[in-house]
Backbone as CSV, one residue per row, in Angstrom:
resi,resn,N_x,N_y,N_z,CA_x,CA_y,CA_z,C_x,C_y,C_z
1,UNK,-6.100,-9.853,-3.953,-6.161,-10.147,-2.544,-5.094,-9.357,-1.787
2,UNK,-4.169,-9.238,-2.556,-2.423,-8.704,-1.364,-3.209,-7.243,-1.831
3,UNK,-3.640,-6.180,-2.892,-4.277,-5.146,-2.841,-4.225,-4.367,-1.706
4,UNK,-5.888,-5.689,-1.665,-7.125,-5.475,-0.647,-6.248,-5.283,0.890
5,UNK,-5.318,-6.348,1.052,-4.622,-6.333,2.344,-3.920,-5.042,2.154
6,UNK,-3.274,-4.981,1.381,-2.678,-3.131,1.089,-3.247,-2.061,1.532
7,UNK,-4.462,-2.256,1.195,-4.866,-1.017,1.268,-5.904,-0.658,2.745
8,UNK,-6.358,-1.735,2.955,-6.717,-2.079,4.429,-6.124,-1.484,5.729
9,UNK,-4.490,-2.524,5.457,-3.386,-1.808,6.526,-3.471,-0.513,6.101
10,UNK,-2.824,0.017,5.326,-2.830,1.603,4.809,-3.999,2.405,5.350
11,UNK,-5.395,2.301,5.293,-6.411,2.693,6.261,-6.436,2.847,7.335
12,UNK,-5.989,1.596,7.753,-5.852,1.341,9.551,-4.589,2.304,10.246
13,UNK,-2.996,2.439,9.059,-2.014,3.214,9.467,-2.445,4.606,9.569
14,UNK,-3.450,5.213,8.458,-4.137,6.158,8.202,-4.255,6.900,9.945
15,UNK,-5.922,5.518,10.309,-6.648,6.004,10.803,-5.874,6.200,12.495
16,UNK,-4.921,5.083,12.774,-3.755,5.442,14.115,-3.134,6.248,14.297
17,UNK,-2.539,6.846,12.339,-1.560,8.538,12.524,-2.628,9.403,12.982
18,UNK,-4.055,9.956,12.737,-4.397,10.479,12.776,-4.730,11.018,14.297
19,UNK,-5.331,9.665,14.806,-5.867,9.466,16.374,-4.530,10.043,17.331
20,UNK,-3.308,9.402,16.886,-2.128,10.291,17.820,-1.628,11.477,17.282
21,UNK,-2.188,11.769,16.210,-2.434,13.361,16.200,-2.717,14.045,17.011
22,UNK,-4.257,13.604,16.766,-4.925,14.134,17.916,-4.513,14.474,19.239
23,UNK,-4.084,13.233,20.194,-3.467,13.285,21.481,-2.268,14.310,21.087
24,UNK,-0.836,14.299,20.503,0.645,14.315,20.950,0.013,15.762,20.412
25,UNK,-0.938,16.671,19.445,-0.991,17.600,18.971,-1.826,18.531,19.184
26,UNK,-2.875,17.715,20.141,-4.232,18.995,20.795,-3.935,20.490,21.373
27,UNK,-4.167,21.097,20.637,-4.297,22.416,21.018,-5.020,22.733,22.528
28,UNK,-4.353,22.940,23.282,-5.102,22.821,24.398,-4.836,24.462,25.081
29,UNK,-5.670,25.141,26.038,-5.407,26.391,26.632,-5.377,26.542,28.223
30,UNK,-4.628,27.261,28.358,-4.634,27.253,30.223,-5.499,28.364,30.380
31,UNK,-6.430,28.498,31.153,-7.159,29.579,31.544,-7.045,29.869,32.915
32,UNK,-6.185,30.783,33.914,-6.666,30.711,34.949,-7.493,32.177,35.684
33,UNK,-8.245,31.285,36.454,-9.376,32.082,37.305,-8.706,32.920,38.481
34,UNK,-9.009,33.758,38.830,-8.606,34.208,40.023,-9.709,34.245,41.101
35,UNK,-9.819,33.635,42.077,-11.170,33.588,42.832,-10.532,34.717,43.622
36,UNK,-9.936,35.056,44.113,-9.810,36.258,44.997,-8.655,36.954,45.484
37,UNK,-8.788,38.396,45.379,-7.512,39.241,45.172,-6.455,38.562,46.469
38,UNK,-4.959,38.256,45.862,-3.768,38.374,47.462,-3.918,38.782,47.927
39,UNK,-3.920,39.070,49.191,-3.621,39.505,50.333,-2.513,40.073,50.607
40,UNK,-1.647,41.178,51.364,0.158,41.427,51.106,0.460,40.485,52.096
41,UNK,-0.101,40.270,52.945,0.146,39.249,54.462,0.343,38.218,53.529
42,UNK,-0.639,37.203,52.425,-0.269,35.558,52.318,0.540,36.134,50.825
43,UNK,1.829,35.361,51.188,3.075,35.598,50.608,3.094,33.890,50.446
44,UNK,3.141,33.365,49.192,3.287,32.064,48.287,4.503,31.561,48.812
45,UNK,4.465,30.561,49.409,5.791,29.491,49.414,6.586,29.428,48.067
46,UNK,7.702,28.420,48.097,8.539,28.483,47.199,7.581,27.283,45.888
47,UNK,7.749,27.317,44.959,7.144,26.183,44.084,7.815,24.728,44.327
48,UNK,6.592,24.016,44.379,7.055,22.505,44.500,8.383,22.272,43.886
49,UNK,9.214,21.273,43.684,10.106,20.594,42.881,9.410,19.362,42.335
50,UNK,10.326,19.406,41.290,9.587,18.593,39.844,10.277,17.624,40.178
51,UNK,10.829,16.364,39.026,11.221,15.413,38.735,11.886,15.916,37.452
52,UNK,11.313,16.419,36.389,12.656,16.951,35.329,11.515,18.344,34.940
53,UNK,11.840,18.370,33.722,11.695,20.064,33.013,10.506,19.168,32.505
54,UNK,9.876,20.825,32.337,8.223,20.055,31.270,8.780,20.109,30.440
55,UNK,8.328,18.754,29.216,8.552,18.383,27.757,6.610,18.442,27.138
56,UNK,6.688,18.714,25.981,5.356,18.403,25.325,5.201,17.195,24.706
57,UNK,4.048,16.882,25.148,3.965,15.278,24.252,3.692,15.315,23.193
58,UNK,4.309,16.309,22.474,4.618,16.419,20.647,5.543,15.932,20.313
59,UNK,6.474,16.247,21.459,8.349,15.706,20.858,7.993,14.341,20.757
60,UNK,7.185,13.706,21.779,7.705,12.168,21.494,7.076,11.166,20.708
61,UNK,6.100,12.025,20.016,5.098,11.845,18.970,4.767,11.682,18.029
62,UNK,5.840,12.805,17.693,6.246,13.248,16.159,7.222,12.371,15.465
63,UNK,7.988,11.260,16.010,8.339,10.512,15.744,7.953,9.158,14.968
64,UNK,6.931,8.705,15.886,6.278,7.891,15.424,4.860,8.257,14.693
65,UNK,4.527,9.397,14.755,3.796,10.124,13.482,4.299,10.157,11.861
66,UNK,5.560,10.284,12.153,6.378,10.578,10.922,6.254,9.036,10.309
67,UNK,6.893,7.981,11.490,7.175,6.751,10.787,6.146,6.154,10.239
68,UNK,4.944,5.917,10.827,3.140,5.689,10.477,3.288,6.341,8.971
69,UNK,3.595,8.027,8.500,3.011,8.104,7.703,3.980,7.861,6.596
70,UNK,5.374,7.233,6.755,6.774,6.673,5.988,5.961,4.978,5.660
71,UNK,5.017,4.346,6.678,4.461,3.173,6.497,3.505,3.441,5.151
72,UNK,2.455,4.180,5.768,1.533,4.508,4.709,1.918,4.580,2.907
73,UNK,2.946,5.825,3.229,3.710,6.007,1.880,4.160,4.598,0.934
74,UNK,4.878,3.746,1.954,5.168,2.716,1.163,4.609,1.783,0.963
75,UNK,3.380,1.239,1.953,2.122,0.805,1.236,1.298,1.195,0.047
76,UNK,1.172,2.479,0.202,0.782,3.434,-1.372,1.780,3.041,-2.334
77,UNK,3.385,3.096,-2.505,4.003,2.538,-3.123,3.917,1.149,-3.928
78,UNK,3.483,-0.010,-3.067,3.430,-1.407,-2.859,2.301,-1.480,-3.752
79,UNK,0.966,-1.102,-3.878,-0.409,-1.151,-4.295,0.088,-0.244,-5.445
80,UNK,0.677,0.747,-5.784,0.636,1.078,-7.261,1.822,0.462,-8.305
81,UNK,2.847,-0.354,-7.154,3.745,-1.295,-7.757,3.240,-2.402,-8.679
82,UNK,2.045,-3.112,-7.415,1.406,-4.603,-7.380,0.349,-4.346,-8.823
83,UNK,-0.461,-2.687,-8.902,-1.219,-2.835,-9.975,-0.438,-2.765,-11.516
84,UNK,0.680,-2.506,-11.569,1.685,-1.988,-12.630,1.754,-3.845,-13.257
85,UNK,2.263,-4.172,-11.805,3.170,-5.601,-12.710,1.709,-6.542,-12.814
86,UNK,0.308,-6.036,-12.154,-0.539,-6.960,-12.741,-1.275,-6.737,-14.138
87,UNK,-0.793,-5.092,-14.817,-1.472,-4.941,-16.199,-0.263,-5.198,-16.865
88,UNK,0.931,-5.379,-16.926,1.725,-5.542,-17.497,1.708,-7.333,-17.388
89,UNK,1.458,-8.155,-16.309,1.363,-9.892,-16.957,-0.022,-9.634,-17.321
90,UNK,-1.233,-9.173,-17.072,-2.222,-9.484,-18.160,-1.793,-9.218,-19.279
91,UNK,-1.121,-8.378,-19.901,-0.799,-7.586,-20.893,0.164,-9.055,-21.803
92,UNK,1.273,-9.732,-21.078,1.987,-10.721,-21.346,1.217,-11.631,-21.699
93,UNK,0.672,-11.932,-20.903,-0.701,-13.110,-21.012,-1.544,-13.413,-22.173
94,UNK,-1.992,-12.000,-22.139,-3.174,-11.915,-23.654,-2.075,-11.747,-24.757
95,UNK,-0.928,-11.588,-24.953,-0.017,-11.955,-26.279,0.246,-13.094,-26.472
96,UNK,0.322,-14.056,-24.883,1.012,-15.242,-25.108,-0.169,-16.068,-25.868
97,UNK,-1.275,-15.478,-25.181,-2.830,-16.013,-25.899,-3.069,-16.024,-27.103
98,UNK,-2.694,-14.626,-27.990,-2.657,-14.333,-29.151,-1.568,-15.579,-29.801
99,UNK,-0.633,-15.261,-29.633,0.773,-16.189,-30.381,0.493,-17.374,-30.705
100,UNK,0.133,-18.372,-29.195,-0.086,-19.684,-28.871,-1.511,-20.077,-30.118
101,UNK,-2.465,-19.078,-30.531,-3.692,-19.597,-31.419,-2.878,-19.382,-32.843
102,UNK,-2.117,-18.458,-33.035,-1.670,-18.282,-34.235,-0.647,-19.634,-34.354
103,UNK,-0.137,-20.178,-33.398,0.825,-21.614,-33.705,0.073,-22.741,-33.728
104,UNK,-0.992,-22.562,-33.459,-1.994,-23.418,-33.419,-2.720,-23.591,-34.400
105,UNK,-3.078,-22.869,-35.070,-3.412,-22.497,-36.430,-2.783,-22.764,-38.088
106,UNK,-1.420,-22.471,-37.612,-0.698,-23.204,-38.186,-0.293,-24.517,-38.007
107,UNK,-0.332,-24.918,-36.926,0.504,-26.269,-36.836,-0.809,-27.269,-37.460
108,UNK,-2.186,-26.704,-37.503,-3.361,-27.302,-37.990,-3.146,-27.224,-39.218
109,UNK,-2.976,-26.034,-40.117,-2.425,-26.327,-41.450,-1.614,-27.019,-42.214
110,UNK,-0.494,-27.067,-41.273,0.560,-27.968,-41.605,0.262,-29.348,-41.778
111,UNK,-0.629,-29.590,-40.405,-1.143,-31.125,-40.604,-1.838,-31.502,-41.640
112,UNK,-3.021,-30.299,-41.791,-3.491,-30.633,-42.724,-2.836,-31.245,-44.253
113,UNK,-1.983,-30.188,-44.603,-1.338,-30.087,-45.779,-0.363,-31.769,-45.616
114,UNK,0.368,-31.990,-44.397,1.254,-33.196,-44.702,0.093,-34.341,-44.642
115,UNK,-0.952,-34.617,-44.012,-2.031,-35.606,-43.776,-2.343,-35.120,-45.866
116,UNK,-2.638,-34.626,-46.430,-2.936,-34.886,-47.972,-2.297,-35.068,-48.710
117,UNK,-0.512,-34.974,-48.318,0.390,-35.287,-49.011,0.628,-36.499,-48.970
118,UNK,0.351,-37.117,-47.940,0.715,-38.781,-47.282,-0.575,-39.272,-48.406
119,UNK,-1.758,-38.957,-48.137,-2.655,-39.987,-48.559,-2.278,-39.661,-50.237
120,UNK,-2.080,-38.360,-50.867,-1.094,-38.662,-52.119,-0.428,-40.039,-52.191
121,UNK,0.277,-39.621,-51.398,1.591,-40.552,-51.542,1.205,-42.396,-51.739
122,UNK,0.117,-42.465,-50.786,-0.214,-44.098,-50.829,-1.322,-44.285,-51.691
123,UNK,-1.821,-43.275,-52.060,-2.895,-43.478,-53.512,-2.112,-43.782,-54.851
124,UNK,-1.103,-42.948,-55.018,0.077,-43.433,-55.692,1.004,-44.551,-55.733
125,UNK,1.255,-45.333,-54.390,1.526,-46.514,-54.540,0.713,-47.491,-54.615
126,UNK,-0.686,-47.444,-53.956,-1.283,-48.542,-53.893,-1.722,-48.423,-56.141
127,UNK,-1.518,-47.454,-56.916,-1.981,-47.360,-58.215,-0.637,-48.263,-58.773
128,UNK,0.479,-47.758,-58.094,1.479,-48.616,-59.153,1.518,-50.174,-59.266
């Protein structure tokens, strides 16, 4: 069951790194058109003013791209942890299985053997 949830999230972290891939990483192109030659007369004003410097929305992306796929990783971790320690207690398990019939086996012998020694024993007194 914790697996299944493993590997689920891990899909879903998958499928979110990928999607803001997409966005913070699209290759995108500026093309511009010229509809019609300047003029020397229309002379361009000064360029607007900004608010700050252009940044790409990679920088702020790549961050949490990285961490998504640091999640992933250690979910992958977690699920090949979780399958380790579950063949290793089956593994415990089916010995303890083995052992427990072999004491069992014996402790049936034993009975056996002291249950024929006893009825010895009172066949012998009830003779004397």
């Amino acid at each position: 069951e914790e697996r299944a949830a493993n590997a689920a999230a891990k899909n879903i972290i998958l499928m979110a790194k990928d999607r803001m891939d997409q966005f913070y990483n699209k290759k995108s192109s500026l093309v511009q058109v010229s509809s019609h030659q300047a003029l020397d007369s229309d002379i361009p004003g000064p360029p607007p003013e900004t608010f700050e410097a252009y940044t790409t929305k990679g920088a702020e992306g790549s961050n949490v791209i990285t961490m998504m796929e640091l999640l992933a990783d250690d979910l992958e971790k977690e699920i090949v942890t979780g399958e380790k320690e579950e063949k290793d207690s089956q593994a415990g398990y089916e010995q303890f299985v083995t052992e427990s019939a072999q004491k069992r086996s014996m402790s049936t012998e034993e009975i056996e053997s002291k249950e024929a020694a006893k009825a010895d024993a009172e066949e012998t007194v009830l003779k004397s």
